[in-house]
ZAMARGU-4260 file (C-alpha; in steps of 0.2 Angstrom, whole numbers, plus 5000, padded with zeros to 4 digits):
<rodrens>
0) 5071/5001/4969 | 5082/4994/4981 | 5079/4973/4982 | 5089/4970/5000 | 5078/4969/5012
5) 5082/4973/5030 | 5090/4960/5039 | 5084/4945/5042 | 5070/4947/5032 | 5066/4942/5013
10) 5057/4953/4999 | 5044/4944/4990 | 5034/4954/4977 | 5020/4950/4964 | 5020/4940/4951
15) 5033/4927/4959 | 5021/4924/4973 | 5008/4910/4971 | 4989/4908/4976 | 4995/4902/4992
20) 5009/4916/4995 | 4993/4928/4990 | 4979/4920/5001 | 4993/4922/5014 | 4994/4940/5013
25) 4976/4945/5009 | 4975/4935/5027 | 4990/4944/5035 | 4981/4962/5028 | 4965/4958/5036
30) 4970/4952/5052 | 4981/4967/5053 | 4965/4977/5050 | 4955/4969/5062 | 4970/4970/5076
35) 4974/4988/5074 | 4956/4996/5068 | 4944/4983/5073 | 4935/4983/5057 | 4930/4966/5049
40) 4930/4961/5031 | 4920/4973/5021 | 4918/4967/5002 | 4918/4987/4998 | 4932/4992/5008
45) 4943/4976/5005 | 4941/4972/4985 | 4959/4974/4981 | 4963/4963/4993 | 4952/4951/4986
50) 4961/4955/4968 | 4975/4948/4972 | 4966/4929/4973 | 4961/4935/4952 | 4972/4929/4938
55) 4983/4943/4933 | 4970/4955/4922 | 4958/4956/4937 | 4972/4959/4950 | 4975/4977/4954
60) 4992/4975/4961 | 4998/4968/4944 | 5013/4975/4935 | 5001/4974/4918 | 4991/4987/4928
65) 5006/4998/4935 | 5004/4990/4952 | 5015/4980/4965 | 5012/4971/4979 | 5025/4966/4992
70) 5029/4956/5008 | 5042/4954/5022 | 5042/4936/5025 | 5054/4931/5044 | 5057/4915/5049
75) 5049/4901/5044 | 5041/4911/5030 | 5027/4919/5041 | 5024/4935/5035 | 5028/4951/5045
80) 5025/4966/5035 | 5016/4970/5019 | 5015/4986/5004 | 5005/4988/4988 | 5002/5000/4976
85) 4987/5001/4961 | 4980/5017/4949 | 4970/5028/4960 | 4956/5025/4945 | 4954/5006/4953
90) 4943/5016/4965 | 4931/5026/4954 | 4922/5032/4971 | 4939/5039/4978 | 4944/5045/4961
95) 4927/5053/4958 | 4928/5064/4977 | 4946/5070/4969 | 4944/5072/4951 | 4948/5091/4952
100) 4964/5087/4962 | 4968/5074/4950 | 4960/5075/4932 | 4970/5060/4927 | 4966/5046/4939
105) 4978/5032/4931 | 4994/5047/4934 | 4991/5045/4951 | 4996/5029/4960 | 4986/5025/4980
110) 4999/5016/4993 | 4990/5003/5000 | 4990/4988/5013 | 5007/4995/5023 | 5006/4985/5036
115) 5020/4979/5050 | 5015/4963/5062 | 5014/4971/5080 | 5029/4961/5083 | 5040/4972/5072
120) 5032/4988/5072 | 5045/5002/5077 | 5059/4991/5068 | 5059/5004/5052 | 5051/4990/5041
125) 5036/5002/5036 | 5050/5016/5032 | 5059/5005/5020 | 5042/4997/5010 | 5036/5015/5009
130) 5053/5018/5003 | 5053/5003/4990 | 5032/5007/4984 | 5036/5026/4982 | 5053/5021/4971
135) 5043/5011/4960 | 5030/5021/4957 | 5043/5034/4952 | 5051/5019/4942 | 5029/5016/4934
140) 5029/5036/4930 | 5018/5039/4941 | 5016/5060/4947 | 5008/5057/4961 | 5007/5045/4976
145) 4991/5048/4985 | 4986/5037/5001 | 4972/5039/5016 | 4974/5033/5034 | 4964/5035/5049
150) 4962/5050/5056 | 4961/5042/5075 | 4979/5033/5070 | 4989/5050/5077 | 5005/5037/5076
155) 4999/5032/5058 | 4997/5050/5055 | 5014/5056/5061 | 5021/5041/5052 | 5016/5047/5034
160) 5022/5066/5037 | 5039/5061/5043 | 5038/5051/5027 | 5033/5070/5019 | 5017/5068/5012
165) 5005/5081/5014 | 4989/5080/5023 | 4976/5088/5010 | 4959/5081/5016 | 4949/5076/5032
170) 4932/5070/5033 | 4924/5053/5038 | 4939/5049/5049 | 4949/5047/5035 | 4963/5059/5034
175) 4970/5060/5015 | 4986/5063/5010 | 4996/5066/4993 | 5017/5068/4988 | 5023/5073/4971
180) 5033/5060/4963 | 5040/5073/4951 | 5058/5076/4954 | 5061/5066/4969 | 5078/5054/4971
185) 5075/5037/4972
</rodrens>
């Protein structure tokens, strides 16, 4: 994994964040979603978000877990970009709907909550946390890394199969995608 963040920007990552650092980003995450989707907070849809205000055995970023959770901080600490990753089996719904594809939902690790600020968007940022969270889920030994996004986002879209994951699934508007892990190089 590589630690230097781009320019200008520092790295910081679970555990070394604290309660306030966490509130920060589960803020930064859902007024990202709110900006870009116009969806409010929904317990259902946002309950890893709300992990990462639980100690370390509830949080489903935690390395205890296989997870991570990352942020982009600028100047004056403000946050301006955001990645995580948990065990596809955190979402037993999800994992349910794809049991055939995966069998072993704890091999396969989700990409979550990759968010850039509209201010830095089109910077590369998102390239290099999807870079960082896909290197450390190789590093966690995970096989696969799965991930949805909205099928309406044709940017988003676009974005994730330049990054060469495969779309496999549509319904809902939600488009699912999946990469193999196996055999890539860091």
């Amino acid at each position: 994994m590589n630690p230097n963040a781009p320019s200008g920007l520092s790295l910081r990552a679970l555990p070394e964040t604290g309660r306030g650092e966490r509130e920060a980003a589960r803020r930064f995450c859902l007024d990202v979603i709110e900006e870009f989707y116009g969806i409010a907070y929904r317990s259902d849809w946002h309950a890893d978000l709300d992990s990462l205000l639980d100690g370390e055995e509830r949080c489903w970023f935690a390395a205890r877990h296989c997870g991570g959770f990352w942020m982009l901080l600028g100047d004056g600490g403000r946050i301006v970009a955001t990645a995580g990753l948990y065990r596809l089996d955190w979402k037993p719904t999800l994992s349910a709907a794809f049991v055939v594809r995966y069998p072993q939902g704890n091999a396969v690790a989700q990409l979550v909550r990759v968010y850039v600020h509209k201010e830095h968007r089109g910077s590369g940022i998102g390239r290099w946390l999807s870079a960082l969270a896909e290197a450390e889920a190789e590093r966690l030994g995970y096989a696969t890394l799965y991930l949805h996004a909205n099928a309406d986002t044709a940017a988003t879209i676009a974005f994730w199969r330049s990054r060469g994951f495969d779309a496999f699934a549509s319904g809902d508007g939600t488009t699912h995608f999946d990469k193999s892990l196996i055999g890539q190089v860091a």
